[in-house]
NUKELO-670431 format. One record per atom (N, C-alpha, C): residue number from 1; residue in one letter; chain; atom name; x, y, z. Coordinates in Angstrom, 3 decimals. Each point is the difference from the previous one (the first is absolute). Layout:
BEGIN
    nr   rest   kette   atom          x          y          z
   NUM      A       A     CA          X          Y          Z
...
//
This chain:
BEGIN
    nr   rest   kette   atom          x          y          z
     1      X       A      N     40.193     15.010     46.579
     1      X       A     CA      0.306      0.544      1.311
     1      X       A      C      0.948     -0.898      0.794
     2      X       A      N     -0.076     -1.026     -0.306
     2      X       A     CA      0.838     -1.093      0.738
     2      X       A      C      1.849      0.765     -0.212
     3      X       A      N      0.003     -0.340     -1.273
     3      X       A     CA      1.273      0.682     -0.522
     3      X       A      C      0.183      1.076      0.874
     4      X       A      N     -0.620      0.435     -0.155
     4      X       A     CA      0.530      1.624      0.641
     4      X       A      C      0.446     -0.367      1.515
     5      X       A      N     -0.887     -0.584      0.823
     5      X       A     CA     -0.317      0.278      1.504
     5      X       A      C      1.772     -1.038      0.257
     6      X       A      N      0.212     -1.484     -1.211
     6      X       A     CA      1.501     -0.411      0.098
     6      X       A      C      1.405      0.574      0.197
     7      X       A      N     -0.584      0.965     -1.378
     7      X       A     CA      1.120      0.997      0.456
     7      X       A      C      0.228      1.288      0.940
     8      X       A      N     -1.196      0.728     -0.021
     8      X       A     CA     -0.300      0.530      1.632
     8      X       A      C      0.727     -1.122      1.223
     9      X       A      N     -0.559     -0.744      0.738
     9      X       A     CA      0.750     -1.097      0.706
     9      X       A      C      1.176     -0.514     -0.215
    10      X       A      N      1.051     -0.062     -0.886
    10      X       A     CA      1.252     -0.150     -0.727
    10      X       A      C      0.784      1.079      0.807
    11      X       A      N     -0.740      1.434     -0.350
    11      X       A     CA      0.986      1.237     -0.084
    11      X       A      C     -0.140      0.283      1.526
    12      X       A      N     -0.764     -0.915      0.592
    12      X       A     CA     -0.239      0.616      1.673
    12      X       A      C      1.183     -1.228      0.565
    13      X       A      N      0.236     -1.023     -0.674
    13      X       A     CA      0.747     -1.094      1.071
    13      X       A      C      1.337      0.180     -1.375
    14      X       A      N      0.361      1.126     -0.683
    14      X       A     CA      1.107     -0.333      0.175
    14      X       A      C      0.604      1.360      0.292
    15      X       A      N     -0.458      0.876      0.490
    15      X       A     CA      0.455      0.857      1.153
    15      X       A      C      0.128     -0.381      1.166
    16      X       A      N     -0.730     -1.452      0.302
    16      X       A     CA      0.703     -0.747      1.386
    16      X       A      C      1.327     -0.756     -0.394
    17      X       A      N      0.264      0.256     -1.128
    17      X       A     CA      1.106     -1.173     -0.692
    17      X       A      C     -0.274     -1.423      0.609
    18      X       A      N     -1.444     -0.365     -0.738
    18      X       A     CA     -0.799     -1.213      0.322
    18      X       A      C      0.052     -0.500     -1.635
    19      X       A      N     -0.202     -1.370     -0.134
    19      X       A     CA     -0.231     -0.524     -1.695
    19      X       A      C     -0.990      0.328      0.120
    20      X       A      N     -0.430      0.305     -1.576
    20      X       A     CA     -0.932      0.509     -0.602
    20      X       A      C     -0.525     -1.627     -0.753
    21      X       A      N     -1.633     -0.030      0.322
    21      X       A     CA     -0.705     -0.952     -0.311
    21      X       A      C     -0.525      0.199     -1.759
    22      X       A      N     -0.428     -1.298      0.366
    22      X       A     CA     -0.117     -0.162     -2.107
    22      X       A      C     -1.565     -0.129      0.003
    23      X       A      N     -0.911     -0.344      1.096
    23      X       A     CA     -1.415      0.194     -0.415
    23      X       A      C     -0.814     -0.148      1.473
    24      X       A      N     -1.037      0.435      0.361
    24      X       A     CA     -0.819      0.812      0.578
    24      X       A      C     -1.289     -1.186      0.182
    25      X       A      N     -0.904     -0.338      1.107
    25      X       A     CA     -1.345     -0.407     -0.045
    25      X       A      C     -0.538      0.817      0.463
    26      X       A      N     -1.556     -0.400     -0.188
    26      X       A     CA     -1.256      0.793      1.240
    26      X       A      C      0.265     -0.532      1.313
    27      X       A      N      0.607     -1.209      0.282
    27      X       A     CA      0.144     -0.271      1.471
    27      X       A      C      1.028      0.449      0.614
    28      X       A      N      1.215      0.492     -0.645
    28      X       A     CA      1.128      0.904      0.987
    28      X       A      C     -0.242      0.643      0.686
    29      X       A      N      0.533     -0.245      1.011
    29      X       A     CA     -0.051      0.893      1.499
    29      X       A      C      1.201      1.023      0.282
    30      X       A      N     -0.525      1.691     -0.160
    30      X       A     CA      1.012      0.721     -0.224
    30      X       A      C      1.243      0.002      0.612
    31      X       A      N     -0.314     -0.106      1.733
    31      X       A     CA      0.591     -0.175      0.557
    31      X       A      C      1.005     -1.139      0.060
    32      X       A      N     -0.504     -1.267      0.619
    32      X       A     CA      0.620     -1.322      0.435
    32      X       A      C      0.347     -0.585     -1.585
    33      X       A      N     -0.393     -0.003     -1.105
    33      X       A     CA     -0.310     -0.475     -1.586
    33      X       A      C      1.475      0.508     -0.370
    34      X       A      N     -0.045      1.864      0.054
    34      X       A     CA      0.809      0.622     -0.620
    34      X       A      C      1.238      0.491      0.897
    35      X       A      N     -0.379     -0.095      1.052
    35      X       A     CA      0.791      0.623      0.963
    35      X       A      C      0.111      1.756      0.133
    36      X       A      N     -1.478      0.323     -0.091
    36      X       A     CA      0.177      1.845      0.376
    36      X       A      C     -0.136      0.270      1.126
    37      X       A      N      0.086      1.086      0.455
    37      X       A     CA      0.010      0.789      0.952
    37      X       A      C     -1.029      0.727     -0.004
    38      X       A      N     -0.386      0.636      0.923
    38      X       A     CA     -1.170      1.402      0.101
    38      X       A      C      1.061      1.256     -1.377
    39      X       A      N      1.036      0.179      0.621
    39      X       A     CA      0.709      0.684     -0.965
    39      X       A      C      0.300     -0.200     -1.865
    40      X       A      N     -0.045     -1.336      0.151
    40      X       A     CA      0.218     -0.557     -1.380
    40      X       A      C     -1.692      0.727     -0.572
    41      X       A      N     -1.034     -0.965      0.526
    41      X       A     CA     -1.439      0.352     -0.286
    41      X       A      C     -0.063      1.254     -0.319
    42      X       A      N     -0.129      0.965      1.127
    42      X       A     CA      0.168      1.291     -0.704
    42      X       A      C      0.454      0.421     -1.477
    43      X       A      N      1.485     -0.362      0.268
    43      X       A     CA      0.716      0.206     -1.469
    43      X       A      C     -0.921     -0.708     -1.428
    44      X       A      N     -0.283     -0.532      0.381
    44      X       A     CA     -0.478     -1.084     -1.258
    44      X       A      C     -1.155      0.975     -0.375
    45      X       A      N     -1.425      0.191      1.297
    45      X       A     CA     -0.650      0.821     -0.275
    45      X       A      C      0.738      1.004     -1.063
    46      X       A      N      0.552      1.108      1.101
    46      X       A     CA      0.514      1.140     -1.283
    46      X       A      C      0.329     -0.512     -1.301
    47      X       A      N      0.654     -1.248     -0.015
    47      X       A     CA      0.285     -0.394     -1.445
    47      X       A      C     -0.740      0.410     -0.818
    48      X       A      N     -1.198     -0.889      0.481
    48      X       A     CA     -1.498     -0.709     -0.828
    48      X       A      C     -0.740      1.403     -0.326
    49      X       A      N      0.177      0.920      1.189
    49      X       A     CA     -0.838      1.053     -0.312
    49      X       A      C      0.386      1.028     -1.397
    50      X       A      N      1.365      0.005      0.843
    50      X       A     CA      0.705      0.665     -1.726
    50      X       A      C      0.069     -0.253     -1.190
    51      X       A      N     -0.694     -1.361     -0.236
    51      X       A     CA     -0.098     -0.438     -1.143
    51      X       A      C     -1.398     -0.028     -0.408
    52      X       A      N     -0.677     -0.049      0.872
    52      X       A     CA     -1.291     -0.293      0.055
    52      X       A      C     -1.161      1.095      0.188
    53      X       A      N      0.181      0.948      0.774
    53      X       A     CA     -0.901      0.712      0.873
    53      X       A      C     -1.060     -0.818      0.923
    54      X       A      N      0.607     -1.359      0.645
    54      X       A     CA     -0.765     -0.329      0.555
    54      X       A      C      0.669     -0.424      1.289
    55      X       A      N     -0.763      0.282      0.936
    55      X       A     CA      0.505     -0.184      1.597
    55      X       A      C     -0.685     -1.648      0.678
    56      X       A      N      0.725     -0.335     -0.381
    56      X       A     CA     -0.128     -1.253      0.092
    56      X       A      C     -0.623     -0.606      2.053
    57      X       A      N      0.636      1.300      0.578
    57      X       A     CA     -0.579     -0.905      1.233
    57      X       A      C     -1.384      0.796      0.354
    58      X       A      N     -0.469      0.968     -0.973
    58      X       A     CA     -0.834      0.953      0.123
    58      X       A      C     -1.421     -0.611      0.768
    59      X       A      N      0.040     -1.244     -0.023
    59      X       A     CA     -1.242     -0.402      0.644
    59      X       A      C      0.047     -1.033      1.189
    60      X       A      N      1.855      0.495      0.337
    60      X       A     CA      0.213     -1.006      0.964
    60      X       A      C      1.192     -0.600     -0.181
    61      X       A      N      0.627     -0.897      0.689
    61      X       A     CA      1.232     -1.118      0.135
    61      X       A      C     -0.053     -0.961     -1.285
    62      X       A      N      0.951     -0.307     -0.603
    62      X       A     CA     -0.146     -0.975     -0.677
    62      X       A      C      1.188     -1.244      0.179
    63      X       A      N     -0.120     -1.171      0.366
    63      X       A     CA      0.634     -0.935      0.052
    63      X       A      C      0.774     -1.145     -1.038
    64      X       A      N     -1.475      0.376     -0.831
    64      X       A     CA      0.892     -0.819     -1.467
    64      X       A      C      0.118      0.341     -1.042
    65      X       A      N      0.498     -0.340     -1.170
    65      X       A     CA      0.863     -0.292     -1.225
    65      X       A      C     -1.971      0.343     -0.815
    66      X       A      N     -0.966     -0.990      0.417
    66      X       A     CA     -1.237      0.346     -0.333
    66      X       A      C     -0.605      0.944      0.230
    67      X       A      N      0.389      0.401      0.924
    67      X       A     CA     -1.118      1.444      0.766
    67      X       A      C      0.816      1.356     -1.236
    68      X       A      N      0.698     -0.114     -0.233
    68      X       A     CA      0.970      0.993     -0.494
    68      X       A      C     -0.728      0.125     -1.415
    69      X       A      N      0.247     -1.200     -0.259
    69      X       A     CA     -0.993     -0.277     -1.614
    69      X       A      C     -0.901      0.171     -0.157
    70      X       A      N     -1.072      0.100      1.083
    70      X       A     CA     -1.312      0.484     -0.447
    70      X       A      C     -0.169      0.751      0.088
    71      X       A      N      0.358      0.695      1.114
    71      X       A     CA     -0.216      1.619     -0.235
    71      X       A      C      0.732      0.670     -1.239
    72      X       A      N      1.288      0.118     -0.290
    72      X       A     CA      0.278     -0.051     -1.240
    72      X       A      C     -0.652     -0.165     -1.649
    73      X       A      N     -0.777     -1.537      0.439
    73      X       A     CA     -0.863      0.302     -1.021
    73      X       A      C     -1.007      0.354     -0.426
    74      X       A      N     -0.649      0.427      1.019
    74      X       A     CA     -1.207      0.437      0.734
    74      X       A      C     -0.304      1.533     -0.427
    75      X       A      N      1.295      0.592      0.102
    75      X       A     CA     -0.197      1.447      0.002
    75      X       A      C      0.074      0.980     -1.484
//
């Protein structure tokens, strides 16, 4: 899942024509870490969901790189 959620996050910052990162922790902070937006977030959601069927903020806000992963692996 890691893999995946990298390149999910990749394909969201380089539609900001932002560099694209080479690896991912549980402590990244989506925001201030990665530099998203409410808008980016969204997008990423839809990403994740389309790949996934899973709604990642379905139980709420998520802030990190970890929160993403567990639910992910969780489900």
């Amino acid at each position: 899942m890691k893999e995946l959620l990298l390149l999910k996050i990749n394909e969201v910052l380089e539609g900001k024509s932002m560099p694209s990162i080479t690896e991912i922790n549980s402590d990244t902070i989506l925001r201030d870490g990665l530099g998203l937006d409410s808008f980016d977030l969204a997008e990423l959601t839809v990403r994740i969901e389309e790949e996934t069927d899973i709604d990642i903020f379905s139980n709420g806000i998520v802030t990190t790189v970890g929160e993403i992963l567990d639910i992910l692996e969780n489900n």
